[in-house]
Backbone as a chain_set.jsonl record, in Angstrom:
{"seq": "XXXXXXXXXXXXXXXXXXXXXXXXXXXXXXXXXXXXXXXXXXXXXXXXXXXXXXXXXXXXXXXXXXXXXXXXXXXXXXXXXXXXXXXXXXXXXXXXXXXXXXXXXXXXXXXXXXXXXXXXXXXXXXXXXXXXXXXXXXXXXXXXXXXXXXXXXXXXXXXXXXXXXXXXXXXXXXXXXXXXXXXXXXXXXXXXX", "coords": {"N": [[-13.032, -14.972, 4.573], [-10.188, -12.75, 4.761], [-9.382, -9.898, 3.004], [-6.244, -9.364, 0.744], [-5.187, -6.16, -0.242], [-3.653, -4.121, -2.449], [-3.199, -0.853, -2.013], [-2.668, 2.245, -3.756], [-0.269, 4.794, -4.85], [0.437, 5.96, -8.594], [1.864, 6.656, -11.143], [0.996, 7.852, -14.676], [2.529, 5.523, -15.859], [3.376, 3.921, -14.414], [4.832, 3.795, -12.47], [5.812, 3.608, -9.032], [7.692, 5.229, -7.092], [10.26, 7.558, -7.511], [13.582, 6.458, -8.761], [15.14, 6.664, -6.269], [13.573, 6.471, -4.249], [11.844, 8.642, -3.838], [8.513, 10.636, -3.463], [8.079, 12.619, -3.988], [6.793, 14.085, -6.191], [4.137, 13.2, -6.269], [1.587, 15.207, -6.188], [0.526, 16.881, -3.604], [-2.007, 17.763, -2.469], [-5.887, 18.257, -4.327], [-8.908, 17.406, -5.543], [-9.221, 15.376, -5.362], [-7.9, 14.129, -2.411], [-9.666, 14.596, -0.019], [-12.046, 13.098, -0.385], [-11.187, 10.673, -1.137], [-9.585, 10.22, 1.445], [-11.553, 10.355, 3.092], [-12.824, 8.38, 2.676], [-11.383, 5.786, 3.349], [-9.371, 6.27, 5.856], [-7.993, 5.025, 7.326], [-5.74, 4.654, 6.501], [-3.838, 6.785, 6.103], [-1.201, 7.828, 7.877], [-0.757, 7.875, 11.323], [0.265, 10.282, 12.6], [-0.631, 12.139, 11.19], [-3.75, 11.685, 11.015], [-4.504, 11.927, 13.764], [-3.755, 15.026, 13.746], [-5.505, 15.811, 11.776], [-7.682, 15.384, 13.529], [-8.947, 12.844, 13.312], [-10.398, 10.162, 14.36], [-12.233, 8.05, 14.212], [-12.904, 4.532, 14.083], [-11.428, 1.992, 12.181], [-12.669, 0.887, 9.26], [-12.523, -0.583, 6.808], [-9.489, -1.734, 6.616], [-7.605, -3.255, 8.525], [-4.869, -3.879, 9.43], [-1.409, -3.347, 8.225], [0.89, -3.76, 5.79], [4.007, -3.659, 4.443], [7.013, -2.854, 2.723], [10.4, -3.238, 3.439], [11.696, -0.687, 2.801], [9.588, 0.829, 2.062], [8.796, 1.548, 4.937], [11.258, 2.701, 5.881], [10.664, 4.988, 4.867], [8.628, 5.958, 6.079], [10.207, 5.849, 8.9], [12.158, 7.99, 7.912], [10.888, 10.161, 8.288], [10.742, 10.225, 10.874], [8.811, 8.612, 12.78], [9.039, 5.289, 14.018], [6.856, 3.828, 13.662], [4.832, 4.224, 12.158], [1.491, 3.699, 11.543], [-0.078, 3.615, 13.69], [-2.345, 2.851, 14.641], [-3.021, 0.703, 13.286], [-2.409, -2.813, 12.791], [0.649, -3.938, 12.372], [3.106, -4.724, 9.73], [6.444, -4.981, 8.918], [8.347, -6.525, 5.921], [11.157, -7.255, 5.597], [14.195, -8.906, 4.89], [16.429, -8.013, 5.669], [16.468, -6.463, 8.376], [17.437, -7.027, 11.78], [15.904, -7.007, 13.492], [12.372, -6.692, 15.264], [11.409, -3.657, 14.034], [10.226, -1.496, 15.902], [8.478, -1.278, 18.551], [5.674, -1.597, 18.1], [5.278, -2.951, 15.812], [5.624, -5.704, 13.816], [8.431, -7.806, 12.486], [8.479, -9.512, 9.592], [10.679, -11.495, 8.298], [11.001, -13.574, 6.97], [9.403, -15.809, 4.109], [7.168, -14.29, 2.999], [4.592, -14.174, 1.982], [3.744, -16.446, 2.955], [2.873, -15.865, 5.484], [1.371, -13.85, 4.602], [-0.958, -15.494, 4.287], [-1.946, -16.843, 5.967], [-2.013, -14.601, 8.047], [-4.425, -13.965, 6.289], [-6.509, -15.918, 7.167], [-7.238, -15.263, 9.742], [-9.393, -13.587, 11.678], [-10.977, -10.587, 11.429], [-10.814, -6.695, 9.816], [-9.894, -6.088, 6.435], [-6.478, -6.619, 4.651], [-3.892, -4.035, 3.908], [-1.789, -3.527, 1.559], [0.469, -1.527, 1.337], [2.861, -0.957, -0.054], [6.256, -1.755, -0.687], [6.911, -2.198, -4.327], [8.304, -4.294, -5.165], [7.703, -6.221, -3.046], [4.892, -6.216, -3.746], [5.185, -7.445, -6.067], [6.284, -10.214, -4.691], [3.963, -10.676, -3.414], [1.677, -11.106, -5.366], [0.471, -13.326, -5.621], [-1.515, -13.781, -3.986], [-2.897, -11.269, -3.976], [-5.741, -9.365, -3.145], [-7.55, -7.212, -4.448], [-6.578, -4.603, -5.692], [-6.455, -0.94, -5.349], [-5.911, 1.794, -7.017], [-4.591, 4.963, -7.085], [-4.034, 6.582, -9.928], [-2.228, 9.416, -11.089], [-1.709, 12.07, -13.211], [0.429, 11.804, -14.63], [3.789, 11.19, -16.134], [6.707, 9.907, -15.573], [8.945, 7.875, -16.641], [10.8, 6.935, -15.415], [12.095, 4.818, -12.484], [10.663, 3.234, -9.469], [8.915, 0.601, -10.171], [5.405, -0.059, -10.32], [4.689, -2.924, -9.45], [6.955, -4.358, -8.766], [10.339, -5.066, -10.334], [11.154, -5.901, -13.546], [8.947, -9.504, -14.253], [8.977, -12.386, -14.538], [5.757, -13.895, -15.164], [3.839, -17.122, -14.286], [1.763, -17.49, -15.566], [-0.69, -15.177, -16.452], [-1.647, -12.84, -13.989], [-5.51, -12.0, -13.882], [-7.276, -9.228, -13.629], [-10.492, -7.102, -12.555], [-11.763, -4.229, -13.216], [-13.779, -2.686, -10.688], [-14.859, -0.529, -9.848], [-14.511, 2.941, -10.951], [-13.101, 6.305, -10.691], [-13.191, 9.644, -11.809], [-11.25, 12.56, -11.21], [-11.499, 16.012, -10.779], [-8.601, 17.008, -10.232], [-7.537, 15.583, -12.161], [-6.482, 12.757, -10.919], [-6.945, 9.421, -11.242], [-9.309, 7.551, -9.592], [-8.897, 3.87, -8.74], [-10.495, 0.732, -8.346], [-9.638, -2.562, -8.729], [-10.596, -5.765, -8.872], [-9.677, -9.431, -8.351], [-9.964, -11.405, -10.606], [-10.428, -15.121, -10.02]], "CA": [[-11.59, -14.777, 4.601], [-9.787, -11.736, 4.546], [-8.317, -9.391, 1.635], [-5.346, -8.51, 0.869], [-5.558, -5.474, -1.044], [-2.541, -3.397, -2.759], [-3.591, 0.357, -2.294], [-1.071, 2.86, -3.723], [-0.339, 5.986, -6.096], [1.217, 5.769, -8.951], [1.658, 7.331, -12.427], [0.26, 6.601, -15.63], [3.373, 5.191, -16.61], [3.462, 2.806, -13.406], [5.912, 4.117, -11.478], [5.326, 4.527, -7.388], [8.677, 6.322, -6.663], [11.369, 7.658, -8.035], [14.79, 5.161, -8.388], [15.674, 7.022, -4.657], [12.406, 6.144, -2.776], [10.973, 9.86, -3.763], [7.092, 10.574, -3.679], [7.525, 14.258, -3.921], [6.472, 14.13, -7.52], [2.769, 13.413, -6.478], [0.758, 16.064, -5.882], [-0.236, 16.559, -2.099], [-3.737, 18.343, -2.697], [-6.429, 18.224, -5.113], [-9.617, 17.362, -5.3], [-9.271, 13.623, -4.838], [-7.65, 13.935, -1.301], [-10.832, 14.694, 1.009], [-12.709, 11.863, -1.076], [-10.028, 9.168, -0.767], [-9.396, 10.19, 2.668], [-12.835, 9.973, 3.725], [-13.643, 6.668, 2.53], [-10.107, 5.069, 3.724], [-8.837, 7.14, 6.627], [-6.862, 4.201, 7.933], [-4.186, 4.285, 5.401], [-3.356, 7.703, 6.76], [-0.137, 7.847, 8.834], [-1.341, 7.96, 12.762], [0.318, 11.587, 13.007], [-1.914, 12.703, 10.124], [-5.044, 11.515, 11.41], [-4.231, 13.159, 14.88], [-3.469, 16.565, 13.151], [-6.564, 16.386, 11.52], [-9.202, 14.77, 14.168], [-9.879, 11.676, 12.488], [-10.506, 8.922, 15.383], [-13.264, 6.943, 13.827], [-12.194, 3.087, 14.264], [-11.196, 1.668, 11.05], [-13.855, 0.327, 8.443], [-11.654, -1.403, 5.625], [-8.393, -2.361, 6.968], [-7.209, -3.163, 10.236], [-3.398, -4.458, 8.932], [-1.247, -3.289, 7.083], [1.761, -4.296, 5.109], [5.057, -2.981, 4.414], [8.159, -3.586, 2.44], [11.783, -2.066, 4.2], [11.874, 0.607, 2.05], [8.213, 2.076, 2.127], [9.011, 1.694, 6.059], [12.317, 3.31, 6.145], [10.521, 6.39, 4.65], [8.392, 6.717, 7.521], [11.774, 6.491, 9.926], [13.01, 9.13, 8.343], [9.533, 11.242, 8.77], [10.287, 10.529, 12.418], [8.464, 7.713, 13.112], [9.095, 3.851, 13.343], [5.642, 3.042, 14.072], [3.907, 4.962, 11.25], [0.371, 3.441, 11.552], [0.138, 3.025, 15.259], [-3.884, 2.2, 14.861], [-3.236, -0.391, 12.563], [-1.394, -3.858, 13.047], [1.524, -3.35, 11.336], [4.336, -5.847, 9.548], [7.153, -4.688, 8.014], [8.658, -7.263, 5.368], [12.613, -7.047, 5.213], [15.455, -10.205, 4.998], [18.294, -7.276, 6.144], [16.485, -6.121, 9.683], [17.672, -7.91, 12.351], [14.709, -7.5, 14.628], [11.56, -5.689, 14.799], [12.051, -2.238, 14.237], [9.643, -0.794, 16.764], [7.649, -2.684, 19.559], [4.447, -1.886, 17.236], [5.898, -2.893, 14.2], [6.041, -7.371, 13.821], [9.125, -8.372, 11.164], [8.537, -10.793, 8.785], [12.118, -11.849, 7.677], [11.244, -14.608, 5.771], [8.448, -16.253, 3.61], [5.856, -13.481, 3.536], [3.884, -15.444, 0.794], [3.174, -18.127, 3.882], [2.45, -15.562, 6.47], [-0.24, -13.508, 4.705], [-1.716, -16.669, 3.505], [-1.979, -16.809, 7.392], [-2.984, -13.817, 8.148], [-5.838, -13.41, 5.538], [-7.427, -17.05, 7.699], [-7.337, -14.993, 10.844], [-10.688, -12.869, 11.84], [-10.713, -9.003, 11.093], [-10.445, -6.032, 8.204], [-8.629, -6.284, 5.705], [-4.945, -5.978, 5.255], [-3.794, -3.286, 3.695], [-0.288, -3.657, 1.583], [0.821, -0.246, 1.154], [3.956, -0.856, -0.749], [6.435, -1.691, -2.547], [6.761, -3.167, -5.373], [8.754, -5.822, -5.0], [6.681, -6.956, -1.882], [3.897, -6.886, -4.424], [5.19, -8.653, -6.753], [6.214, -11.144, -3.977], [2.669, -11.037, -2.534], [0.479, -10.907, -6.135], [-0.554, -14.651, -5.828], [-2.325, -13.476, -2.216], [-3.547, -9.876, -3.702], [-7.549, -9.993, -4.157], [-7.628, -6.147, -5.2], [-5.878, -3.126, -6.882], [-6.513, 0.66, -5.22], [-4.997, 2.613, -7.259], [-4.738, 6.157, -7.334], [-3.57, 6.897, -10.934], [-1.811, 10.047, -11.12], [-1.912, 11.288, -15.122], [2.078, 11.775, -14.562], [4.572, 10.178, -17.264], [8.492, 9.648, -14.555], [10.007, 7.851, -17.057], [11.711, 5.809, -14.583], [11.686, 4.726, -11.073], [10.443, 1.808, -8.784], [7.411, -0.062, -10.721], [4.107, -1.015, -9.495], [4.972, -4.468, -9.228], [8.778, -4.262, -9.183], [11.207, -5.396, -11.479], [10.165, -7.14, -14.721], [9.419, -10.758, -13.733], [8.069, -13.553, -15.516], [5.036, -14.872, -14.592], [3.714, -18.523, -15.213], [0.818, -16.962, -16.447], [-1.342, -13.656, -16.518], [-2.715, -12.102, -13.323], [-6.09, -11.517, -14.248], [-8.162, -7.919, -12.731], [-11.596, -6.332, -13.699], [-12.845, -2.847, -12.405], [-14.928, -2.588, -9.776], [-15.154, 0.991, -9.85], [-13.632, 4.054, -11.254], [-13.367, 7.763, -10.557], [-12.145, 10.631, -12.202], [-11.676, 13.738, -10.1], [-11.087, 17.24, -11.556], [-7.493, 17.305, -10.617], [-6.986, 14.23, -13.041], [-6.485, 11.725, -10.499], [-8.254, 8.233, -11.23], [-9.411, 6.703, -8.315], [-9.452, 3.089, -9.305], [-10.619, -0.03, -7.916], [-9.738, -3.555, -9.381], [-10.556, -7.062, -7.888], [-9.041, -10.219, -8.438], [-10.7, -12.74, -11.324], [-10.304, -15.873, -9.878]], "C": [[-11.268, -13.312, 4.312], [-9.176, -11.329, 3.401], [-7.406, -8.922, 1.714], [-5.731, -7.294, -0.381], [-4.133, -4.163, -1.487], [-3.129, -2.257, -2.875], [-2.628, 1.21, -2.495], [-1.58, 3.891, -4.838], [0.409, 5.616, -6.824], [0.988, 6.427, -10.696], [1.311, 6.947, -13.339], [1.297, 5.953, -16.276], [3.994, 3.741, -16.048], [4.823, 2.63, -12.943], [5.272, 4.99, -10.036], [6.02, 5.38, -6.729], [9.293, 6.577, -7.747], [13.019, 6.507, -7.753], [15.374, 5.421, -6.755], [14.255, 6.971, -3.945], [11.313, 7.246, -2.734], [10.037, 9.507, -4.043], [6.504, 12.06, -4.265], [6.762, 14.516, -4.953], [5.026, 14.189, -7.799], [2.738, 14.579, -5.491], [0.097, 15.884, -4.199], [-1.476, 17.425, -2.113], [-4.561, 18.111, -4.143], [-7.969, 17.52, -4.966], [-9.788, 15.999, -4.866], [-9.367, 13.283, -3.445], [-8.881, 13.767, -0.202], [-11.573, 13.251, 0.667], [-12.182, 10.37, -0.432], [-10.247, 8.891, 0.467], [-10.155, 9.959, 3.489], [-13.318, 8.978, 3.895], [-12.165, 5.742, 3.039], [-9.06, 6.071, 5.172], [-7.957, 6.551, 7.665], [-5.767, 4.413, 7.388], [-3.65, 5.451, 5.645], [-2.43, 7.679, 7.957], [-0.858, 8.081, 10.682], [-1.251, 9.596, 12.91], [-0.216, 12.962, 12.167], [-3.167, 12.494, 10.924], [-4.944, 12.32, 12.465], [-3.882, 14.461, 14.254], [-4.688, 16.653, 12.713], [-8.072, 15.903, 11.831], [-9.868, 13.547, 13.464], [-9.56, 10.487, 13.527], [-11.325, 8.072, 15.005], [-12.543, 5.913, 13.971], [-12.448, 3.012, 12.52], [-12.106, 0.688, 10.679], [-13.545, -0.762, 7.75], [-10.541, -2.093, 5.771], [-8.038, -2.315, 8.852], [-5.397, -3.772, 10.525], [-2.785, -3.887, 8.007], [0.457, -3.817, 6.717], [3.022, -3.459, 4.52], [6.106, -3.441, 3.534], [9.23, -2.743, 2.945], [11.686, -0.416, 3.773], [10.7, 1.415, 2.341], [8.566, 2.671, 4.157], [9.992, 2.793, 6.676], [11.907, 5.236, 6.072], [9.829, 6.954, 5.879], [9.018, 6.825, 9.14], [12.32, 7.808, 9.716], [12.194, 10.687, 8.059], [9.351, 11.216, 10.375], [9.428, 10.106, 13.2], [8.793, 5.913, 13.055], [8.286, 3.442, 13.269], [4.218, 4.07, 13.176], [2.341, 5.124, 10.981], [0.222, 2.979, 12.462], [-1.514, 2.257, 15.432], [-3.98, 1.261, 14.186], [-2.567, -1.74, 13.233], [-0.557, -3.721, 12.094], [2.314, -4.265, 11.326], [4.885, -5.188, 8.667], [8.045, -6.077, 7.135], [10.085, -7.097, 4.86], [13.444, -8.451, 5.588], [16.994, -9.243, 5.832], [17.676, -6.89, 7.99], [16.808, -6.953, 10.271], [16.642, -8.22, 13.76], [13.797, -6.392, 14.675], [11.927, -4.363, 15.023], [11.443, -1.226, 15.151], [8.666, -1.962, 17.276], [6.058, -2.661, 18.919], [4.485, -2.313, 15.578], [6.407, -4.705, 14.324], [6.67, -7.046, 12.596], [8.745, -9.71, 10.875], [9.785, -10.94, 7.772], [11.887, -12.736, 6.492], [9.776, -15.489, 5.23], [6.805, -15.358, 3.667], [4.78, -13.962, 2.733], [2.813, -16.359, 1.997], [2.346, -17.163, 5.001], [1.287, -14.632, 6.129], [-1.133, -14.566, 4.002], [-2.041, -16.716, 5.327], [-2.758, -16.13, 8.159], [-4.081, -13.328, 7.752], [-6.88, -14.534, 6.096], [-7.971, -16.314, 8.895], [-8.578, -13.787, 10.575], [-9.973, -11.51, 11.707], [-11.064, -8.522, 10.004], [-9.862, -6.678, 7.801], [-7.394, -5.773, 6.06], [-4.6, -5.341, 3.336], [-2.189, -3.63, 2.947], [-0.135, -2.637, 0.843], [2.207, 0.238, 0.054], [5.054, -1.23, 0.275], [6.162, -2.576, -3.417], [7.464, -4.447, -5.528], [7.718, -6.847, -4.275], [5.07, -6.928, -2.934], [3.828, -7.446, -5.598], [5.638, -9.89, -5.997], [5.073, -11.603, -3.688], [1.703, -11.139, -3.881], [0.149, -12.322, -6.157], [-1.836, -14.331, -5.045], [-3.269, -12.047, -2.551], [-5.031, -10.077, -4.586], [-7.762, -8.64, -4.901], [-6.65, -5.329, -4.869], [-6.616, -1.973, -6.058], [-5.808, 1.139, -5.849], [-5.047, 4.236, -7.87], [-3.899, 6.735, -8.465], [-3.364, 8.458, -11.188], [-1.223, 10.662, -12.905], [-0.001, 12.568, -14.887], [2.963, 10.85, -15.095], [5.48, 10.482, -15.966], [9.392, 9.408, -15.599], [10.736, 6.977, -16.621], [11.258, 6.421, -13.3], [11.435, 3.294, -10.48], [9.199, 1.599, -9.64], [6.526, -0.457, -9.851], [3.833, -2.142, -8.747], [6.606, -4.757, -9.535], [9.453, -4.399, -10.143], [10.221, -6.194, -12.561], [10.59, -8.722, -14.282], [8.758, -11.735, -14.5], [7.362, -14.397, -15.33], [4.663, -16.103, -14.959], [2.613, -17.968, -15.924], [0.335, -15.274, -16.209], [-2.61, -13.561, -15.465], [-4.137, -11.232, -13.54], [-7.197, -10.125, -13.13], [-9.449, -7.597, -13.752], [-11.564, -4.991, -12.779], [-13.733, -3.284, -11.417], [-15.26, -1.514, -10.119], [-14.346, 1.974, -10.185], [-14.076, 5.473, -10.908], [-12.526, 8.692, -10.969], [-12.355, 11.75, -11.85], [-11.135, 14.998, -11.16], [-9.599, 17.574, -11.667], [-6.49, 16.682, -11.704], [-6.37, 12.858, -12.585], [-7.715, 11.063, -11.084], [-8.184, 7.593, -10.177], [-9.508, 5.158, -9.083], [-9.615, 1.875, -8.632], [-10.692, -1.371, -8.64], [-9.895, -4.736, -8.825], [-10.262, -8.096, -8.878], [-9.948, -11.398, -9.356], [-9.916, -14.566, -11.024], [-10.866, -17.087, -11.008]], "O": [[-12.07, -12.67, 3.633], [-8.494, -12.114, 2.743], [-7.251, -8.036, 2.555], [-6.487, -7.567, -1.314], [-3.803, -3.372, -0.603], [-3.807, -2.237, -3.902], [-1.684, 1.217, -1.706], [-2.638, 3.947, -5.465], [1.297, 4.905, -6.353], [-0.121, 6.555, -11.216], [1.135, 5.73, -13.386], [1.035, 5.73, -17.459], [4.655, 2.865, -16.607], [5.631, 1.702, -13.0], [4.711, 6.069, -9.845], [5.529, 6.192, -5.945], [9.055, 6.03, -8.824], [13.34, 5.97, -6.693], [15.946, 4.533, -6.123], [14.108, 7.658, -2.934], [10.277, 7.182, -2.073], [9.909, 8.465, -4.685], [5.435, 12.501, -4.686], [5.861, 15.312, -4.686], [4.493, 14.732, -8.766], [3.416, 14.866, -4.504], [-0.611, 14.972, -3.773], [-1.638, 17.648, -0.913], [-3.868, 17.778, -5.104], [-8.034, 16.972, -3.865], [-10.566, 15.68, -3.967], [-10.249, 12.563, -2.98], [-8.938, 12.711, 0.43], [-11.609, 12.372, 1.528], [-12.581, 9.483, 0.321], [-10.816, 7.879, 0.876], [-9.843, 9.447, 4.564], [-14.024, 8.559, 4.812], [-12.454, 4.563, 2.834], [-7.89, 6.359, 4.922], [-7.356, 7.139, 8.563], [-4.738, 4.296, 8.054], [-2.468, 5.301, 5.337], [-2.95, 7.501, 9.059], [-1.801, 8.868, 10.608], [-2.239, 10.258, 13.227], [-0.215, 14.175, 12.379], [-3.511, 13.49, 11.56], [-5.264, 13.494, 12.278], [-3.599, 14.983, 15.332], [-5.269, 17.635, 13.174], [-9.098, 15.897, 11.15], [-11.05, 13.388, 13.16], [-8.469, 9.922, 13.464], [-11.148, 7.007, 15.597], [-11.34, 6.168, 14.02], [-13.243, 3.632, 11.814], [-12.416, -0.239, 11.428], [-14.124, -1.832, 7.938], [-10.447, -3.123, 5.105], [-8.21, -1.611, 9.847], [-4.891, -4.003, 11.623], [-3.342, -3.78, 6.914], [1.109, -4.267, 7.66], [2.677, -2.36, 4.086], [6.166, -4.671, 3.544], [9.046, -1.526, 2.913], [11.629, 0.641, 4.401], [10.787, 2.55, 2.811], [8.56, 3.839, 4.547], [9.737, 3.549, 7.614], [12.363, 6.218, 6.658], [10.147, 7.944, 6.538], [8.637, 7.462, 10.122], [12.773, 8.589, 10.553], [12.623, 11.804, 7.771], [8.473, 11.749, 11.053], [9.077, 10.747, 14.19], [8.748, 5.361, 11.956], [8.391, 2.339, 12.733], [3.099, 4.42, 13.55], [1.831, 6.113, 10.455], [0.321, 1.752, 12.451], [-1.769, 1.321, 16.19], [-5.065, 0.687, 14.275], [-2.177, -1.565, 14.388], [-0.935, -3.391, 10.97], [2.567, -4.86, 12.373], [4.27, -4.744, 7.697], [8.499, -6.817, 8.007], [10.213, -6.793, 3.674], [13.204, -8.982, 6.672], [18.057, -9.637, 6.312], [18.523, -7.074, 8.864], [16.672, -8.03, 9.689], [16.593, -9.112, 14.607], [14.137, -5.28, 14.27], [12.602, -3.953, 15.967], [12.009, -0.138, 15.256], [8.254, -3.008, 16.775], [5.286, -3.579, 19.193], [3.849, -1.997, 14.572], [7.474, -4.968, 14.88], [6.134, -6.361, 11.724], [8.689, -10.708, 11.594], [9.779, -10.521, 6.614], [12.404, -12.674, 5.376], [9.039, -15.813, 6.161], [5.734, -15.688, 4.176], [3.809, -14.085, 3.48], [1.647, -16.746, 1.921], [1.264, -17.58, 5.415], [0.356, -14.47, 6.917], [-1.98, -14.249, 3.166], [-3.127, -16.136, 5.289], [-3.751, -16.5, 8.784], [-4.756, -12.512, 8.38], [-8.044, -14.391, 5.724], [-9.126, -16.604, 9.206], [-8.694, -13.191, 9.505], [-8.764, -11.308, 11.827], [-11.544, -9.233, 9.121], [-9.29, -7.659, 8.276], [-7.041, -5.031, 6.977], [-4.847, -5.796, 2.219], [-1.333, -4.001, 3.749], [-0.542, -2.68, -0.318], [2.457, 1.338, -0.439], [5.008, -1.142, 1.502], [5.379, -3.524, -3.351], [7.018, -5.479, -6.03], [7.145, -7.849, -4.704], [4.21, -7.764, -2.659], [2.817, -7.871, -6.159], [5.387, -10.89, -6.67], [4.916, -12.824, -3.642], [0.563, -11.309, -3.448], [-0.736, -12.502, -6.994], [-2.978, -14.588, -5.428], [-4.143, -11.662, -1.774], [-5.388, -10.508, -5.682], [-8.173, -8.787, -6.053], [-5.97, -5.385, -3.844], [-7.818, -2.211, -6.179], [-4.667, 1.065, -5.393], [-5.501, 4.546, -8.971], [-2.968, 7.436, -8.071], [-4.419, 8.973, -11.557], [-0.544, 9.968, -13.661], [0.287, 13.754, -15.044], [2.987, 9.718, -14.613], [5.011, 11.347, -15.226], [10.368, 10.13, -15.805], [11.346, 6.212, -17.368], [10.656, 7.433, -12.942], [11.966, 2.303, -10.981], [8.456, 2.572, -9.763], [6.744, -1.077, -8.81], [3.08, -2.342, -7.794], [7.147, -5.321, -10.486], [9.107, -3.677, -11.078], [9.14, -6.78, -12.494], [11.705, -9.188, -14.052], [7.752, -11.386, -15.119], [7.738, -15.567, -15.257], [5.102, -16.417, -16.065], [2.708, -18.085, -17.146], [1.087, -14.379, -15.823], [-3.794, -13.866, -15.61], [-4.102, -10.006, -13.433], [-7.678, -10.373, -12.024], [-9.562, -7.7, -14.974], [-11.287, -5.041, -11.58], [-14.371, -4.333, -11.511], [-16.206, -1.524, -10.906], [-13.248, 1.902, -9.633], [-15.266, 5.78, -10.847], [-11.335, 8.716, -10.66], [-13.479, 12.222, -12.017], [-10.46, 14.804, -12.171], [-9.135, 18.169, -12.64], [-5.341, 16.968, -12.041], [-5.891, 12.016, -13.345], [-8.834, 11.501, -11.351], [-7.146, 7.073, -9.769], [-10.218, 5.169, -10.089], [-8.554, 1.722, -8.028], [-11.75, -1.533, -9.249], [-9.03, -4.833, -7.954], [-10.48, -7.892, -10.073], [-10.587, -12.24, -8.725], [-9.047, -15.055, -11.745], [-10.668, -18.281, -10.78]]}, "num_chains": 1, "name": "protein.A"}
């Protein structure tokens, strides 16, 4: 079966944006980037990879996952179709129809449909953000990427959205960790079933 897998940046304070959707806050170089990018070079926007010659077919994901908002940002970077090499679903109740002819909406019950999609053959799928959508989706998420950024915000959108109250406690271990010179942690957590 397939994984879903939440890969994302986020500070040590566990905040992925700012309360307006901003990212500017992380760092766009450092020693992490080449690393990351090397071993995951799907999760890279399509008009990234084309800028910097990266055609290899994808290793790790072959789907990825969306909530309105993470989406909207790459509309207004001038794309609707942000990961054109991937399969792509954006997850919104307000669109009224898909937002680009490479881009499937899932309006309603996304819970049911990557329970769906993780039966179907392929990579993994990839859920890129937000946080809401992963706290909608954490029954379904088998691992944690997370690129820990040693940045206090303060405020902002959370990791896992709003505070919610689970029936119990999502349990994670490590797989693997990395700490790079710029003070990113690379980190990898999977799902204790």
């Amino acid at each position: 079966m397939r994984k879903l897998t939440y890969y994302v940046a986020s500070t040590i304070d566990g905040f992925i944006a700012t309360d307006d959707g901003s990212v500017d806050f992380f760092p766009v170089g450092g020693d992490h980037v080449p690393v990351i990018n090397a071993q995951y070079p799907e999760t890279l926007p399509t008009k990234v990879r084309e800028a910097l010659g990266l055609d290899k077919p994808a290793e790790t994901f072959d789907t990825v996952l969306m909530g309105r908002r993470t989406h909207d940002f790459g509309v207004r970077t001038g794309t609707s179709s942000p990961y054109a090499h991937l399969r792509q679903f954006v997850v919104s109740t307000t669109l009224p129809e898909d937002p680009d002819p490479d881009v499937e909406l899932i309006a309603a019950d996304p819970l049911a449909r990557v329970r769906a999609l993780k039966r179907e053959p392929g990579l993994g799928i990839w859920l890129c953000g937000g946080g809401e959508l992963a706290q909608a989706l954490l029954p379904e998420i088998d691992q944690v990427f997370l690129k820990l950024h040693p940045i206090v915000l303060g405020s902002g959108r959370p990791l896992f959205g709003p505070a919610a109250r689970l029936p119990e406690p999502n349990r994670f271990r490590v797989l693997t960790s990395r700490v790079f010179e710029d003070g990113v942690a690379f980190l990898k957590y999977v799902r204790i079933r």
